[in-house]
BAFI-3210 file (N, C-alpha, C; in Angstrom, 3 decimals, decimal comma, padded with zeros to 6 digits):
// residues 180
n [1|2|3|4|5|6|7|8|9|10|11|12|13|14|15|16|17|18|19|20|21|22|23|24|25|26|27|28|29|30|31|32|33|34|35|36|37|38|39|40|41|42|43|44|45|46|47|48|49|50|51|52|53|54|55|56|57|58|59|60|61|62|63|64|65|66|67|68|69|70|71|72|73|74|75|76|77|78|79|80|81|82|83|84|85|86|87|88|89|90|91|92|93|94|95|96|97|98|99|100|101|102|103|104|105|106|107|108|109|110|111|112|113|114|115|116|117|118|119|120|121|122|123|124|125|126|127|128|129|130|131|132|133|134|135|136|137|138|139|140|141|142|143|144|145|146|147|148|149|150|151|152|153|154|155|156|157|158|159|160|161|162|163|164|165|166|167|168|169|170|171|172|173|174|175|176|177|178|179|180]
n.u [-013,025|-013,660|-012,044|-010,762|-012,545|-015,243|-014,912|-015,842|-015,491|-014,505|-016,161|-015,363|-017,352|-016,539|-016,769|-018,029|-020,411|-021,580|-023,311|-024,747|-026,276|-023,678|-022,026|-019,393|-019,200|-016,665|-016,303|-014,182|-012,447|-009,491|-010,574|-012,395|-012,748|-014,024|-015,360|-015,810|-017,840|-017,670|-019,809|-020,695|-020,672|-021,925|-022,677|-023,383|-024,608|-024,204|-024,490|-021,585|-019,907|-019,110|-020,089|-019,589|-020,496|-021,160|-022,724|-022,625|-019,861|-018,440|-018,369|-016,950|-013,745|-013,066|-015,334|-014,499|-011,875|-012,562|-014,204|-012,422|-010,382|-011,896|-013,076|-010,605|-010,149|-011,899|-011,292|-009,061|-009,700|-011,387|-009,177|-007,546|-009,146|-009,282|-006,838|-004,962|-001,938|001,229|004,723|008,142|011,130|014,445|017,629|020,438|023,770|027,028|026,618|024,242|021,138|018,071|015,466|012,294|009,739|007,198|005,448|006,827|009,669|012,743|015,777|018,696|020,533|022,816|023,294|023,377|021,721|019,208|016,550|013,059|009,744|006,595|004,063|001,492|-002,309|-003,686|-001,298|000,792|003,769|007,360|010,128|011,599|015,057|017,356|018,138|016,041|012,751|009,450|006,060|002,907|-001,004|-004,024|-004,892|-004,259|-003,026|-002,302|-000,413|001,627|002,511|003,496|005,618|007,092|007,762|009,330|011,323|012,453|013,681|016,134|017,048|018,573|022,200|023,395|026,262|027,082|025,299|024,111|021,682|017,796|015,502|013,228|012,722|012,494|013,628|016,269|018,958|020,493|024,261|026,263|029,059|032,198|034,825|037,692|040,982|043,107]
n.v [003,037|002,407|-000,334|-001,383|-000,609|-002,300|-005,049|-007,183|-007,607|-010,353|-011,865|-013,706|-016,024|-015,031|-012,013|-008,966|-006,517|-003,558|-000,967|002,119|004,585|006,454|005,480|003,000|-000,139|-002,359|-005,481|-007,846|-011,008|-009,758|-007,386|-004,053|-001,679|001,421|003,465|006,161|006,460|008,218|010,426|009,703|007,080|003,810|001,039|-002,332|-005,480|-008,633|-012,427|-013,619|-011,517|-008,015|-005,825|-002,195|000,616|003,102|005,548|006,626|007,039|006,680|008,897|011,059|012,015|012,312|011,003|008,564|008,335|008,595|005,987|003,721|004,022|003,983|001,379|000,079|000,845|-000,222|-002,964|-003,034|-002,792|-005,274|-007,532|-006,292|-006,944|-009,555|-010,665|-009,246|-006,680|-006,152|-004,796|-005,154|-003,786|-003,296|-002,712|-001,641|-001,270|-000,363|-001,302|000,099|-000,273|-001,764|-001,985|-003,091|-002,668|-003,148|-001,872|000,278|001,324|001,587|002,848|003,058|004,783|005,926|008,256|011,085|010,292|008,104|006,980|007,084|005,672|005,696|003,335|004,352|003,978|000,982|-000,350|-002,769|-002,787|-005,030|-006,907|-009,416|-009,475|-007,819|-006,120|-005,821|-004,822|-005,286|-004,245|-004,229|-004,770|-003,469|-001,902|-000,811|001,482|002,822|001,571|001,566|003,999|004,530|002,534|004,118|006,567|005,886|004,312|006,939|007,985|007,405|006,985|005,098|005,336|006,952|005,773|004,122|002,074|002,165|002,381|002,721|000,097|-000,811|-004,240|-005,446|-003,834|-002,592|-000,954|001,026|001,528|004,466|005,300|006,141|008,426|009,248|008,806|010,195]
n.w [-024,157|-020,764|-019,557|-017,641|-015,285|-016,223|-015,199|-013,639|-009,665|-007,855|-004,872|-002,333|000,391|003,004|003,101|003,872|002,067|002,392|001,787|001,318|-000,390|-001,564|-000,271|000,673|002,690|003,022|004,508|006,090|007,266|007,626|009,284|008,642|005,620|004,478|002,063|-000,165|-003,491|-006,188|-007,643|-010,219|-010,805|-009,554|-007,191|-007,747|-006,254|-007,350|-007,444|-005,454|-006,737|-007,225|-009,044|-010,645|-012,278|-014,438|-015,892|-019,189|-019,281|-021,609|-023,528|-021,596|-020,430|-017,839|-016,173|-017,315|-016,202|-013,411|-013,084|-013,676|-011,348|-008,848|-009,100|-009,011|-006,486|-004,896|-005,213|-004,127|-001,542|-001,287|-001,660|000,704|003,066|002,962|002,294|003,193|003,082|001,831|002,935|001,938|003,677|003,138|005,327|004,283|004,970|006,849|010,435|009,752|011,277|012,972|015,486|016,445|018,752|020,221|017,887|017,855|015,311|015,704|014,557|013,781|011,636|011,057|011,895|014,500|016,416|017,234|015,420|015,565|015,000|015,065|014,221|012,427|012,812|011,953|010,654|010,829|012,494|011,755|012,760|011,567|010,903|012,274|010,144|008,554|007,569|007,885|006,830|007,616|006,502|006,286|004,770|001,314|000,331|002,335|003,605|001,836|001,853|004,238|004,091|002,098|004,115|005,693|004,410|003,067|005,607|005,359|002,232|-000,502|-001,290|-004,089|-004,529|-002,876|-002,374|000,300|002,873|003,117|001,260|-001,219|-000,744|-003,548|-005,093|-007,902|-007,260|-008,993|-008,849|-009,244|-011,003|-009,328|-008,554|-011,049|-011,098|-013,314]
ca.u [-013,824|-012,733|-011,686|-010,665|-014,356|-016,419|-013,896|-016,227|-014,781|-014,963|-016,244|-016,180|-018,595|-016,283|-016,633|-019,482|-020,503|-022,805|-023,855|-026,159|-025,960|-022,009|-020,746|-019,449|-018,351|-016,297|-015,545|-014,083|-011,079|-009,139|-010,926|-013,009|-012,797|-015,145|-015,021|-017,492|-017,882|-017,823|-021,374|-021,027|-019,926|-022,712|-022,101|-024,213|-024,081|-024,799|-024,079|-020,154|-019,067|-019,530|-019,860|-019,626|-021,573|-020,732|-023,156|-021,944|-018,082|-017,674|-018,030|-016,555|-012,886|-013,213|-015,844|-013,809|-010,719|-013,216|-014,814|-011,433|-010,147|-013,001|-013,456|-009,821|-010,120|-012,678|-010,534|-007,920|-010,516|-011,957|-008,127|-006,830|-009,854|-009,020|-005,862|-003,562|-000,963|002,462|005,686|009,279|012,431|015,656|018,577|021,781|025,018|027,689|026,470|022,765|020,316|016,922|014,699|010,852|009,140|005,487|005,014|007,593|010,708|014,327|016,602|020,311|021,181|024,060|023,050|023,934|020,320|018,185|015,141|011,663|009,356|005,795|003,608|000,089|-003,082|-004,211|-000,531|001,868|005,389|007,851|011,684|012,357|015,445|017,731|017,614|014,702|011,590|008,189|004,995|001,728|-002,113|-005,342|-005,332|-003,129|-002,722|-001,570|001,061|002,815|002,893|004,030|007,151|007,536|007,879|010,312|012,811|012,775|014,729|017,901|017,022|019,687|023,506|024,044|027,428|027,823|023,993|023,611|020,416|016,997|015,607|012,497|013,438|012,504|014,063|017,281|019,771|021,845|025,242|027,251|030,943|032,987|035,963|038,839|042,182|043,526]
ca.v [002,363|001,451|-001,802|-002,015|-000,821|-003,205|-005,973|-007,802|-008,062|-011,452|-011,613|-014,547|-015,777|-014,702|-010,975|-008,576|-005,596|-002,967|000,590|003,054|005,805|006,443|004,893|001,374|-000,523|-003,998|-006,124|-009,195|-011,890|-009,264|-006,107|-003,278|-000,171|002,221|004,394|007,036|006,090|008,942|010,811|009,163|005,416|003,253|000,085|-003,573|-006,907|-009,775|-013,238|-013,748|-010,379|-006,791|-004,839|-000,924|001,165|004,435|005,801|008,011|007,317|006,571|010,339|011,889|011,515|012,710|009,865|007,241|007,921|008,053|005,098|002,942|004,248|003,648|000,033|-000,237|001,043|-001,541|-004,308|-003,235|-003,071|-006,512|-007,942|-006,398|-007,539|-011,339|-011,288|-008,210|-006,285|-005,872|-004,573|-005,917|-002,593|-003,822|-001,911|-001,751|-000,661|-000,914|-000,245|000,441|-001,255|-001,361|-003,129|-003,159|-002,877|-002,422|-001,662|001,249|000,863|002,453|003,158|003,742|004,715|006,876|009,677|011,417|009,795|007,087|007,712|006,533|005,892|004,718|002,345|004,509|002,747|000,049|-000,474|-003,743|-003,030|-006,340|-007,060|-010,637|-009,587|-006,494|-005,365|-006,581|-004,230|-005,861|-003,733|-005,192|-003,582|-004,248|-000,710|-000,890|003,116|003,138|000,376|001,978|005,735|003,775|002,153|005,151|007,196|004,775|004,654|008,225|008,555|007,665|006,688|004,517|006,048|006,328|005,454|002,951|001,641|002,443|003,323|001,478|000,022|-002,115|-006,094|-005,739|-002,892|-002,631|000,666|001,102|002,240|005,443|005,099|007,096|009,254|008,233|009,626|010,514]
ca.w [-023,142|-019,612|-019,709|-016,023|-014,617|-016,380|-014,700|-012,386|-008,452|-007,181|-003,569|-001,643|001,544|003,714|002,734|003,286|001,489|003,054|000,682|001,985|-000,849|-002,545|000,817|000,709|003,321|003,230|006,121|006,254|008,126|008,749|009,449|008,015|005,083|003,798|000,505|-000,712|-004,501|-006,883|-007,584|-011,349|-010,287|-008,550|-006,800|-007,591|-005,620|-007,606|-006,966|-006,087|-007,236|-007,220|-010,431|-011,157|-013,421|-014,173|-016,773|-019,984|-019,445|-023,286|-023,784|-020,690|-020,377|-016,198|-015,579|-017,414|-015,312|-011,908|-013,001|-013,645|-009,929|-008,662|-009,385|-008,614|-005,066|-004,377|-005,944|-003,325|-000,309|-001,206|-001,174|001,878|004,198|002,926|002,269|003,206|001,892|002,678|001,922|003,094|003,483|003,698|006,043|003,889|005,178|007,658|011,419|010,127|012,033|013,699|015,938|016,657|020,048|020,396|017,158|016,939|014,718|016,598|013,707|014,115|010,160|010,830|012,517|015,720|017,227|016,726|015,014|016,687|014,250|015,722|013,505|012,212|012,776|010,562|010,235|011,726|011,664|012,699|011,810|011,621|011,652|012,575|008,763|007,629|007,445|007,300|006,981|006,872|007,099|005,296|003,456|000,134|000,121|004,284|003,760|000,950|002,113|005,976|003,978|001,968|004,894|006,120|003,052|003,251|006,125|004,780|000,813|-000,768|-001,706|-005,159|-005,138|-002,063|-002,280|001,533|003,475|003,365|000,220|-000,844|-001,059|-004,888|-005,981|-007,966|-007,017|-010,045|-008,659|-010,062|-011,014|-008,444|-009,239|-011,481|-011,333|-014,373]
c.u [-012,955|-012,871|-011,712|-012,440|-015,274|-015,941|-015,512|-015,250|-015,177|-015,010|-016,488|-016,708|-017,646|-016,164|-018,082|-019,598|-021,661|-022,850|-025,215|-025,809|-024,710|-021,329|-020,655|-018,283|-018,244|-015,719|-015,074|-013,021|-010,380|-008,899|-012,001|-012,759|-013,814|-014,368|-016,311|-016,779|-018,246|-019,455|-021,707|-021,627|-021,478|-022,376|-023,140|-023,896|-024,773|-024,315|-022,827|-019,398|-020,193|-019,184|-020,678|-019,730|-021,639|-021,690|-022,686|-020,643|-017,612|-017,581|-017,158|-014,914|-012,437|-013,712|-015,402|-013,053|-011,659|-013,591|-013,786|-010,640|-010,941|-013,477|-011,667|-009,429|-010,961|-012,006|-009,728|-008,427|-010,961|-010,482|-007,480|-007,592|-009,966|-007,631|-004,219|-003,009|000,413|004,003|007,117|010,506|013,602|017,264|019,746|022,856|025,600|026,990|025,297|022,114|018,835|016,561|013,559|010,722|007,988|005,174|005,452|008,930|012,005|015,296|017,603|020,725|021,926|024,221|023,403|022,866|019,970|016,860|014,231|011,148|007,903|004,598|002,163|-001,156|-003,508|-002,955|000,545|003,412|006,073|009,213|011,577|014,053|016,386|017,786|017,015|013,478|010,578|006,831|003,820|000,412|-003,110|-005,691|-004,271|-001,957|-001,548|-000,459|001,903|003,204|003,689|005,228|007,819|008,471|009,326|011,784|013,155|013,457|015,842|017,861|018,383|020,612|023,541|025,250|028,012|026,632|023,500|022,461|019,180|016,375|014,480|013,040|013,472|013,034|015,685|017,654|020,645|023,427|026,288|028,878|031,413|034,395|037,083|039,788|042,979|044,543]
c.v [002,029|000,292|-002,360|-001,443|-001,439|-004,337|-006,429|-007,636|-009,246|-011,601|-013,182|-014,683|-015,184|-012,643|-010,449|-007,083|-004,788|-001,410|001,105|004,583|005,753|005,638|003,169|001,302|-001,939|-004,197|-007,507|-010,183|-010,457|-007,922|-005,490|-002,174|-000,233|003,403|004,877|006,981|007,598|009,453|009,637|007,849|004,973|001,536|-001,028|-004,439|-007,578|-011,287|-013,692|-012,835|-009,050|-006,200|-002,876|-000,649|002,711|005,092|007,128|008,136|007,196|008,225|011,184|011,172|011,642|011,285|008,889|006,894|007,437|006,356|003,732|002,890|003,502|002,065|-000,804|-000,333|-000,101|-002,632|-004,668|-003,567|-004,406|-007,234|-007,235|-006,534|-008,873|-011,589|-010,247|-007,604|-006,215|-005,541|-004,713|-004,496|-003,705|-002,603|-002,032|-000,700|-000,688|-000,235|000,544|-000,696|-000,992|-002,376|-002,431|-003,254|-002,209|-001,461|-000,128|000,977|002,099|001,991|003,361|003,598|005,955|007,934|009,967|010,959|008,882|007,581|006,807|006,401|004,997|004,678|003,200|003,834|002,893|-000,465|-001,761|-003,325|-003,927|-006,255|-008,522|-010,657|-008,171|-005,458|-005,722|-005,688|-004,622|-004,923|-004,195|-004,168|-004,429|-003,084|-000,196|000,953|003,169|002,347|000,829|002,938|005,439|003,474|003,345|006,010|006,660|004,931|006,114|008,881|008,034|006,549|006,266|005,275|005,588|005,638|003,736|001,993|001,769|002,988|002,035|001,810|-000,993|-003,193|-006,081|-004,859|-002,606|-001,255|000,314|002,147|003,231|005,390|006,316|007,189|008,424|009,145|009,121|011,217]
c.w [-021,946|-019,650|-017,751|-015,387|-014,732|-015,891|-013,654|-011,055|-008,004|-005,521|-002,924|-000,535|002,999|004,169|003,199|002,804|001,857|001,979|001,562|001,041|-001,579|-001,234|000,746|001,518|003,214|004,410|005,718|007,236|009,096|009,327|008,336|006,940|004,605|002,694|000,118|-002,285|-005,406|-007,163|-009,107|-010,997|-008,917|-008,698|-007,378|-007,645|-006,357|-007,603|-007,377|-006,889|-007,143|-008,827|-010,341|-012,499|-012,921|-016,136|-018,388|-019,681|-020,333|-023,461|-023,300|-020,328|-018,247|-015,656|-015,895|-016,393|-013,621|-012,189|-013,235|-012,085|-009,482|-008,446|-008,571|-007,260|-004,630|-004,279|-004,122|-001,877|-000,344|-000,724|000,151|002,836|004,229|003,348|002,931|002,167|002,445|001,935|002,697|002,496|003,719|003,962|005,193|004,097|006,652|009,245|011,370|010,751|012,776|014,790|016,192|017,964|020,783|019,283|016,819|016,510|015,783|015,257|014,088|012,439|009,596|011,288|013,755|016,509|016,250|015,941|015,190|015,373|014,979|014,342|013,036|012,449|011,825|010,097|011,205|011,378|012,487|011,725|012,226|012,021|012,058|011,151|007,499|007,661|007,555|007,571|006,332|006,911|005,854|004,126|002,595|000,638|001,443|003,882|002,638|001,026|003,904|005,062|002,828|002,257|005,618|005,414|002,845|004,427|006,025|003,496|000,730|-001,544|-002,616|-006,012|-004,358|-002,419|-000,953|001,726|003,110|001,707|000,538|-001,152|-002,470|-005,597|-006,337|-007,965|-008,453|-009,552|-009,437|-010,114|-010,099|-009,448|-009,731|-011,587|-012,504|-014,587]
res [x|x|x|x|x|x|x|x|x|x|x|x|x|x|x|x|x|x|x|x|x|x|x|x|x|x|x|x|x|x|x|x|x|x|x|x|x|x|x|x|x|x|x|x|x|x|x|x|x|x|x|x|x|x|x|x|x|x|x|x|x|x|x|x|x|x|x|x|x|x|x|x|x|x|x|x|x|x|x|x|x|x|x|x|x|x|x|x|x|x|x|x|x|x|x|x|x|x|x|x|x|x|x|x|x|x|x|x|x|x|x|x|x|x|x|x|x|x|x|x|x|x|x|x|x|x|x|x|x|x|x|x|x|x|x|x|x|x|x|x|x|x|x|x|x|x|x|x|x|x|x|x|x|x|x|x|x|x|x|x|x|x|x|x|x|x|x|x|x|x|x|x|x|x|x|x|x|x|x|x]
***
């Protein structure tokens, strides 16, 4: 059984929920998404939450997985039109550095050029402070493929730990050479 699809979503009044067919759109504080809902998977508002109903997913191992997505994508649309999402990089190493300005990042992380990097929409990018990262947005998916994109131009050194890195993630460093 899916466990996560029969989950209620809790919606509160500050939220609204519009369907016309598989399309659902939420709006709320701070901003809008839309999502077309699987052909299985149908949406219903009842008071203070949304619940999905996806008929015949005990049998079908296809419509289970849609219908666990599915419920999950919503989850994430209800939270990032209240509350956000966001994800913090951090610059490590000697002489890397950035700054922000109008919402594009200027990199200097070692290279013979800077690297530009301008912000997608739906996407905030801000440094507090020169190697600090912060990416914010209301759509889960955008804000993690945005700092992704990010850490991928110069992923952390396995030996020094250099390059950019999220705030929560530990590098495990490799022993360098021993003379023998």
């Amino acid at each position: 059984m899916s466990r996560i699809g029969k989950k209620p979503i809790a919606v509160d009044g500050t939220v609204k929920v519009e369907q016309s067919g598989q399309s659902v759109k939420i709006s709320g504080p701070k901003g809008e998404l839309d999502y077309d809902l699987p052909a299985c998977v149908s949406l219903k508002q009842e008071e203070g939450s949304l619940v999905l109903e996806c008929p015949g997913f005990e049998d079908d191992a296809e419509k289970k997985a849609l219908y666990g997505l599915a419920r999950s994508l919503v989850q994430n649309m209800v939270t990032g039109v209240t509350v956000g999402f966001k994800k913090e990089l951090l610059i490590v190493g000697v002489g890397y550095r950035g700054q922000c300005q109008q919402n594009v990042l200027n990199l200097n992380l070692g290279f013979s050029h800077a690297i530009q990097f301008p912000a997608p929409d739906g996407v905030e990018l801000s440094m507090p402070e020169n190697t600090k990262i912060v990416v914010e947005g209301i759509d889960k998916q955008l804000v993690g493929q945005t700092a992704a994109v990010i850490r991928g131009f110069r992923p952390p050194d396995a030996y020094k730990g250099k390059g950019i890195r999220y705030a929560d993630e530990h590098i495990s460093l490799k022993e360098g050479k021993t003379v023998g």
